[in-house]
C-alpha positions as CSV (number, residue, x, y, z in Angstrom):
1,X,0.5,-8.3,13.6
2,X,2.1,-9.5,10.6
3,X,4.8,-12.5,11.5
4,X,7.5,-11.6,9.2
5,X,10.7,-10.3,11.0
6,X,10.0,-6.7,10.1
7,X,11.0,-3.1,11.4
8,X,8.4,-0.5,11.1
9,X,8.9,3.3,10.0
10,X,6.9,5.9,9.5
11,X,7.9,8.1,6.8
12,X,5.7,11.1,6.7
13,X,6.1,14.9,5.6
14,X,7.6,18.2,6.7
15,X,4.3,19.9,6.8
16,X,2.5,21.6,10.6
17,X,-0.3,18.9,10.1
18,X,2.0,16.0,10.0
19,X,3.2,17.0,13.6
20,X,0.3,14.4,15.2
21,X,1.8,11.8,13.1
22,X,5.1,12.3,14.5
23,X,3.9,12.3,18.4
24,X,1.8,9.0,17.8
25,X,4.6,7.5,16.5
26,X,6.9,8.6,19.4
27,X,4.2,7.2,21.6
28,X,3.8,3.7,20.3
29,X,7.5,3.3,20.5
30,X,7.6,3.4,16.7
31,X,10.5,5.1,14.0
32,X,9.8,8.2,12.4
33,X,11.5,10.4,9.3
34,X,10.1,13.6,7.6
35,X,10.8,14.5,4.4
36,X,9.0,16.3,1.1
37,X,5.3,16.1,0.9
38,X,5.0,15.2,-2.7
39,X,8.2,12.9,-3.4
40,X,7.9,9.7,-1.4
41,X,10.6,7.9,-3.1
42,X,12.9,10.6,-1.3
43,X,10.5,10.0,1.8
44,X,11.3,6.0,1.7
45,X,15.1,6.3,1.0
46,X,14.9,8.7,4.1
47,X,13.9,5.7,6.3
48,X,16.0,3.0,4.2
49,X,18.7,5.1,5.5
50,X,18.5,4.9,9.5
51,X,18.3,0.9,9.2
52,X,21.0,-1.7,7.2
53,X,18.0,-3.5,5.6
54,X,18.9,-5.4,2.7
55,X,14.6,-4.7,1.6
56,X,12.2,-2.6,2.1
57,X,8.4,-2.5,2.1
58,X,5.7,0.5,0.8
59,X,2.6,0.1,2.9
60,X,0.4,3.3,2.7
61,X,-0.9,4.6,5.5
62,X,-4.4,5.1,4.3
63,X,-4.9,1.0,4.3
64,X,-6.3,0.6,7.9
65,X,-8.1,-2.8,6.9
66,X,-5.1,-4.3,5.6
67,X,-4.7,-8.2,6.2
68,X,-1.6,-9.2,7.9
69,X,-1.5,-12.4,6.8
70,X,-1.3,-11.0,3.4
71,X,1.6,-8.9,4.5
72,X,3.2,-12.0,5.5
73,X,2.3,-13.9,1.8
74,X,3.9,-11.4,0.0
75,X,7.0,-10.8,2.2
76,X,7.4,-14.5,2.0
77,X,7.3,-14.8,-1.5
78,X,9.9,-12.1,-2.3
79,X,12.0,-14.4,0.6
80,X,11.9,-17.6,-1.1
81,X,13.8,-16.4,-4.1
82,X,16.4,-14.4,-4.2
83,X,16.1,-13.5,-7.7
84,X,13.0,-11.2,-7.4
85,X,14.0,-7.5,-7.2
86,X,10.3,-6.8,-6.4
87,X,7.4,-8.7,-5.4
88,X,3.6,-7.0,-5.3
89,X,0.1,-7.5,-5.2
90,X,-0.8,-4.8,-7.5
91,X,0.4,-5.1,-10.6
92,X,-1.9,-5.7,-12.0
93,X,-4.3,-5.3,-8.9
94,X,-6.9,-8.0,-8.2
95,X,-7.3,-7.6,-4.5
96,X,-9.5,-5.0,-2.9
97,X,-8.4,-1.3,-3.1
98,X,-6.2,-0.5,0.1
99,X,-4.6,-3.7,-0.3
100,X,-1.7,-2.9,-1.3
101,X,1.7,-4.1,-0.1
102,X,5.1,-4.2,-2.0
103,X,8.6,-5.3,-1.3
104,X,11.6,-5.2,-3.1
105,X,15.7,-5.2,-3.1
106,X,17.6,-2.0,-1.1
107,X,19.5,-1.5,-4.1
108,X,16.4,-1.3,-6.4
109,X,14.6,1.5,-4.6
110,X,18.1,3.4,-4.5
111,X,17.9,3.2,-8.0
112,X,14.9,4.5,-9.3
113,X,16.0,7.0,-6.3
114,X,18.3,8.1,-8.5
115,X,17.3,7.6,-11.6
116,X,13.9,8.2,-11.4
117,X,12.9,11.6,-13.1
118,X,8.5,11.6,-13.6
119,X,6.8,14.0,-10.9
120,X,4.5,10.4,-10.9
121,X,7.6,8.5,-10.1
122,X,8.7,10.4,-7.5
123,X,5.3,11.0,-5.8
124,X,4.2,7.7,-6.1
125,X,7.9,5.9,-5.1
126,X,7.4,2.2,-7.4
127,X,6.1,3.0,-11.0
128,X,9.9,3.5,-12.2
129,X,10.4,-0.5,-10.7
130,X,7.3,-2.0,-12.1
131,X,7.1,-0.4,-15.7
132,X,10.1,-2.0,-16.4
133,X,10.0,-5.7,-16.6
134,X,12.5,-5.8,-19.0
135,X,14.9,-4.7,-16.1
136,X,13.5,-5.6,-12.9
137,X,12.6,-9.4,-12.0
138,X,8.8,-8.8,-11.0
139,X,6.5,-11.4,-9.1
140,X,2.8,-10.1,-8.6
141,X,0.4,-12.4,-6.1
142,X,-3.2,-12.3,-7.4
143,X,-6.5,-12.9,-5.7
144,X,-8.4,-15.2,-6.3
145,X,-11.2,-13.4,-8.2
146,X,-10.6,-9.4,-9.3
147,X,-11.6,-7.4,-6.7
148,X,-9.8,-3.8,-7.4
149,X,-12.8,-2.2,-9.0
150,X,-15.4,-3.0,-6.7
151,X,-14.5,-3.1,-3.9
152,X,-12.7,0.0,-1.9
153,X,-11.0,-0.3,1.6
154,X,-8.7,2.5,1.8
155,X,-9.3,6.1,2.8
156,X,-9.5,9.3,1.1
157,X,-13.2,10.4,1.7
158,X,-15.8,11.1,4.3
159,X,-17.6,7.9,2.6
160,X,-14.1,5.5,3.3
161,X,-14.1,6.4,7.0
162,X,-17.7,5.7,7.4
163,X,-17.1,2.3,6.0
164,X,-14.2,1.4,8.1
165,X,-15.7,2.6,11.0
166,X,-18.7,0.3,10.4
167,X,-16.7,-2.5,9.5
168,X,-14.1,-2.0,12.6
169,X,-16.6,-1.5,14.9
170,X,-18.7,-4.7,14.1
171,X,-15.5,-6.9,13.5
172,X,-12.5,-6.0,16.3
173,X,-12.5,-7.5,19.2
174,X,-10.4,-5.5,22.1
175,X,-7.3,-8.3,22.7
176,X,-8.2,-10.9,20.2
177,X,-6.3,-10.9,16.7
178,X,-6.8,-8.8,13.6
179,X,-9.7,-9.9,11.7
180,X,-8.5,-10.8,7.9
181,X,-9.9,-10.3,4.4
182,X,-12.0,-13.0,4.4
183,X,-14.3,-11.8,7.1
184,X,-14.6,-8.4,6.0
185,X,-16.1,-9.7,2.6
186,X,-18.7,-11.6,4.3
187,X,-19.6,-8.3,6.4
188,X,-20.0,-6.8,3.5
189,X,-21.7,-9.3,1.9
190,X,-24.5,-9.7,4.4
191,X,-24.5,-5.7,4.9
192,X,-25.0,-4.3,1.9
193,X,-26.2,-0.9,3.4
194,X,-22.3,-0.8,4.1
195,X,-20.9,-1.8,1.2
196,X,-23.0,0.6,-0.8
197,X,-21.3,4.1,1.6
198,X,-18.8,4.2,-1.1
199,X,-19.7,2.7,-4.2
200,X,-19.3,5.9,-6.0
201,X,-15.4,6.0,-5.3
202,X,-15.1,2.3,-6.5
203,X,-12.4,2.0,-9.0
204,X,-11.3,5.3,-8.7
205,X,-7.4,5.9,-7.8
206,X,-4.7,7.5,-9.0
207,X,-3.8,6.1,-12.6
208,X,-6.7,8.4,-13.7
209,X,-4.3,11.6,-13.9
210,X,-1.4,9.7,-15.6
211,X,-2.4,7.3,-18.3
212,X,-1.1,9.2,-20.8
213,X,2.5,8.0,-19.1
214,X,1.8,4.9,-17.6
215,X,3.1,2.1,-20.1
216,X,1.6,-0.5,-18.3
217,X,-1.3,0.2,-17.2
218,X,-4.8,1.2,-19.2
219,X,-8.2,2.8,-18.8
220,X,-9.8,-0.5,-17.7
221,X,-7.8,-0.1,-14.4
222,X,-9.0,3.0,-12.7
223,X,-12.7,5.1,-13.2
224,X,-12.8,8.8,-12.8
């Protein structure tokens, strides 16, 4: 839904399970590449390889909720200035968590693909761009008010689904366009039976096991 000339490709993993991913792709008409279930920066250069892009995106999969018309913000910021190597909305995050979208220079990924030696770096395919700002021209897009450690729109447990659900099934309409951030807050807002299926889990992502490496990010930025 996102207006930005774009080609999409899946990029998931090697393992049985991942065989459904594969055949919805091949059924919405969409690319596909498999690679190692742990390093997605080998996963991504797998896809930057079937395509002559001169940039690349990360959007995680588990971000169902995401706003195209953020997609499109951040892709045009990166496009209005060719000296970015890497324009985000994450770093640091303000926006809701499962908002995340990220684009940056071919030749950028390729080299923290090779160059990039962390387990976290690999598994987690942009930390060895960002934490380096003394190399890398960064932009980062902020929110208008911080939102990353309230409120949680990605997936990882039974609670996130049940949220979704509730709020996909109360806001899509079958042929009319995605709904946006905006009117997803206001759901939750006026629902707050909703918001409240998984408080629990807000604030809590993966900086939690790696803190200890991260140089630019602290303990005020994730919750166990």
């Amino acid at each position: 839904a996102a207006r930005t000339a774009s080609k999409v490709i899946v990029a998931t993993t090697t393992d049985s399970s991942d065989d459904t991913v594969v055949e919805l792709a091949r059924q919405a008409g969409v690319a596909c590449v498999r690679g190692h279930p742990t390093d997605l920066l080998d996963r991504h250069i797998a896809a930057l390889k079937t395509t002559d892009c001169d940039a690349v995106s990360k959007i995680p999969s588990d971000q169902p909720l995401l706003d195209p018309a953020l997609v499109d913000r951040v892709f045009g910021t990166f496009l209005e200035d060719p000296s970015y190597d890497y324009v985000s909305n994450l770093h640091p995050s303000t926006w809701p968590d499962g908002y995340d979208v990220e684009v940056m220079k071919r030749e950028v990924l390729e080299t923290a693909w090779r160059e990039a030696t962390k387990p976290m770096e690999r598994e987690h395919t942009t930390p060895f761009i960002w934490e380096r700002p003394d190399r890398f021209k960064l932009k980062n897009l902020t929110f208008d008010r911080d939102l990353s450690m309230t409120h949680r729109l990605t997936i990882d447990y039974a609670e996130d689904y049940e949220l979704i659900r509730r709020v996909y099934d109360a806001l899509h309409v079958q042929g009319k366009p995605p709904f946006g951030l905006q009117a997803i807050l206001d759901y939750l807002d006026a629902h707050p039976d909703v918001f409240a299926l998984n408080q629990k889990f807000a604030g809590v992502n993966w900086y939690r096991h790696h803190l200890d490496e991260l140089k630019t990010v602290d303990a005020s930025r994730t919750r166990v």
